[in-house]
C-alpha positions as CSV (number, residue, x, y, z in Angstrom):
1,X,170.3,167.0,71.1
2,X,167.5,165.5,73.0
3,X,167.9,162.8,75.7
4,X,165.1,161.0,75.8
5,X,162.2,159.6,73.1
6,X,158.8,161.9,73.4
7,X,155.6,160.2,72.2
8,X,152.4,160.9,72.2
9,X,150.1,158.7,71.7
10,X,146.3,158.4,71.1
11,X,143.3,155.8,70.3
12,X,139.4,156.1,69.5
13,X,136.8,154.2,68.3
14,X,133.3,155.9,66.4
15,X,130.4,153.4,67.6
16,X,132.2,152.6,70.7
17,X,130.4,149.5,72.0
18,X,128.7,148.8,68.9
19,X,129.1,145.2,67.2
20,X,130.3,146.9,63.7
21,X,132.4,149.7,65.0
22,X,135.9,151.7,63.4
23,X,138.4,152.3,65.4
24,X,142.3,153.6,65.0
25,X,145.4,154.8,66.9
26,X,148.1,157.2,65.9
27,X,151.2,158.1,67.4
28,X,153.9,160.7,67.2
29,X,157.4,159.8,68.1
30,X,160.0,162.9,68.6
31,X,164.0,162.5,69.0
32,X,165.9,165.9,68.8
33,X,164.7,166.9,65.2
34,X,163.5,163.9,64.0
35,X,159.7,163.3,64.1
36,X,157.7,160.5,63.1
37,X,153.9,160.0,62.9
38,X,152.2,156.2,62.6
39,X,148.4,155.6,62.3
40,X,146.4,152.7,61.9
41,X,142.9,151.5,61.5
42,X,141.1,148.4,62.8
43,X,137.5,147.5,62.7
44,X,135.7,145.7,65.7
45,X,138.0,147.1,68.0
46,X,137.2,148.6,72.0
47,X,138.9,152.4,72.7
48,X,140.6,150.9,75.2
49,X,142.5,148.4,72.9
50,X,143.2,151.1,71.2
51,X,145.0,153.1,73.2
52,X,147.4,150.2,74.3
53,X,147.6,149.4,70.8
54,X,149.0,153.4,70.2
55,X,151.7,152.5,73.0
56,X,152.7,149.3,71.6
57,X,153.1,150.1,68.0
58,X,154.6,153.5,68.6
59,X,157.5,151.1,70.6
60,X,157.8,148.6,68.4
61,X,159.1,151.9,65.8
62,X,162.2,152.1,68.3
63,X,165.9,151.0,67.1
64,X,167.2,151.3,70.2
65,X,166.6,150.6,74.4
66,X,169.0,153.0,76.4
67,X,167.4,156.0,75.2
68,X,164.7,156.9,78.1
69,X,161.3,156.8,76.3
70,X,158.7,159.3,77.9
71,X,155.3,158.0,76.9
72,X,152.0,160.7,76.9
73,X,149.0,159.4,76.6
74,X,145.1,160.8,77.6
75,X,144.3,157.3,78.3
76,X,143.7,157.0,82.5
77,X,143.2,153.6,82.0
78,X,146.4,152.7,80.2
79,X,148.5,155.6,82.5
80,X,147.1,154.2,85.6
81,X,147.9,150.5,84.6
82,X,151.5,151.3,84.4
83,X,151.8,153.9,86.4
84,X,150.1,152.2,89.7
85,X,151.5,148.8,88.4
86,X,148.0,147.1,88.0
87,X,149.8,144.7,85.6
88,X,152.0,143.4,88.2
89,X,149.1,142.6,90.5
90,X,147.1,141.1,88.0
91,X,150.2,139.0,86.4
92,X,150.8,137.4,90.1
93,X,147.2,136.8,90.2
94,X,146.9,134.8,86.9
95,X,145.3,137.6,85.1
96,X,142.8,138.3,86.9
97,X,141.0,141.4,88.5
98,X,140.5,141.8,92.3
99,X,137.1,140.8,91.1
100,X,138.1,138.3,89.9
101,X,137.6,138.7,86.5
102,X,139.3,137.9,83.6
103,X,141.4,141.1,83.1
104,X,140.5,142.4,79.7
105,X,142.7,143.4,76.8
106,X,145.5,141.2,78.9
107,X,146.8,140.1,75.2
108,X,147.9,143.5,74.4
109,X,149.1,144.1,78.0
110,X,151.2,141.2,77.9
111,X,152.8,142.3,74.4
112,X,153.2,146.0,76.0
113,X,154.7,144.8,79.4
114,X,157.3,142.5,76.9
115,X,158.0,145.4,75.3
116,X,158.6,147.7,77.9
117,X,161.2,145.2,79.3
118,X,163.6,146.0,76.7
119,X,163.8,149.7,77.7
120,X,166.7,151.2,80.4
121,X,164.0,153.5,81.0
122,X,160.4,154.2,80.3
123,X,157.7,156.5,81.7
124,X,154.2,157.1,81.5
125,X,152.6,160.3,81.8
126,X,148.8,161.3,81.3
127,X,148.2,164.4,80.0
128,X,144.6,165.9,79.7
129,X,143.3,165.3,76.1
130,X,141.5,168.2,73.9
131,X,143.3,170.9,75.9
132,X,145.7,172.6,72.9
133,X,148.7,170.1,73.5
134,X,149.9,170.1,69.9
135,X,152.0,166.7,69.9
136,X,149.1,165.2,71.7
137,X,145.8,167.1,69.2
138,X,148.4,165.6,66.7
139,X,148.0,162.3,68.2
140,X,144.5,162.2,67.7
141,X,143.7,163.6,64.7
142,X,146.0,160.9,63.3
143,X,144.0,158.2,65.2
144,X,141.0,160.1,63.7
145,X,142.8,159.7,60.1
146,X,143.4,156.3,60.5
147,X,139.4,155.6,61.4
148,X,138.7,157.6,58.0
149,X,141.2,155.7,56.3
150,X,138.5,152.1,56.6
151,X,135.2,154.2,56.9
């Protein structure tokens, strides 16, 4: 038996910046022989949100919070705002970027640091995306499914 929670995780979005745009998230969650896959669709969306959105739905699947959870992603943005704890610094700064900016997509990092909370332990690693990692090509082409699924 496993002793942790593998997921992989991915989001996209065809048009990308575009007003009227598709996008989706899939996810694949492993523990010892048990596998599950979620995907789902969402128009007018950014690929940013949806690659947060992979993280927070594939954790919201989880029964339980004192199994580690290892969380792979090909998202930079959403590895490096864990993993380098921008959150913290932009929660203490009233959500807002050393820029000073409003920090974007800070309703679905609110929901994903909540969640988070409830685990014993959780990481975040970034794997390179399109390189032959099966759980995480798996990842994508059910994000990809779920954009065909509202085309």
């Amino acid at each position: 038996m496993m002793n942790k929670i593998i997921i992989f995780c991915d989001g996209g979005v065809r048009g990308n910046g575009k007003e009227s745009n598709i996008g989706g998230y899939g996810a694949v969650l492993q523990y010892g022989e048990y596998t599950k896959e979620i995907f789902e669709g969402v128009r007018n969306t950014t690929n940013n949100r949806m690659e947060i959105q992979a993280a927070i739905s594939a954790l919201k699947e989880l029964k339980r919070f004192d199994i580690p959870v290892e969380i792979n992603t090909d998202s930079a943005y959403l590895c490096n705002c864990i993993n380098n704890r921008w959150y913290v610094r932009w929660m203490n700064n009233g959500w807002v970027t050393s820029a000073r900016k409003p920090v974007e997509n800070r309703d679905l990092w609110i929901e994903l640091i909540e969640l988070m909370n409830k685990f014993s332990f959780i990481g975040f690693k970034k794997v390179k995306g399109h390189s032959g990692n099966e759980l995480n090509e798996l990842a994508d082409q059910l994000a990809n499914r779920a954009m065909d699924s509202i085309s």
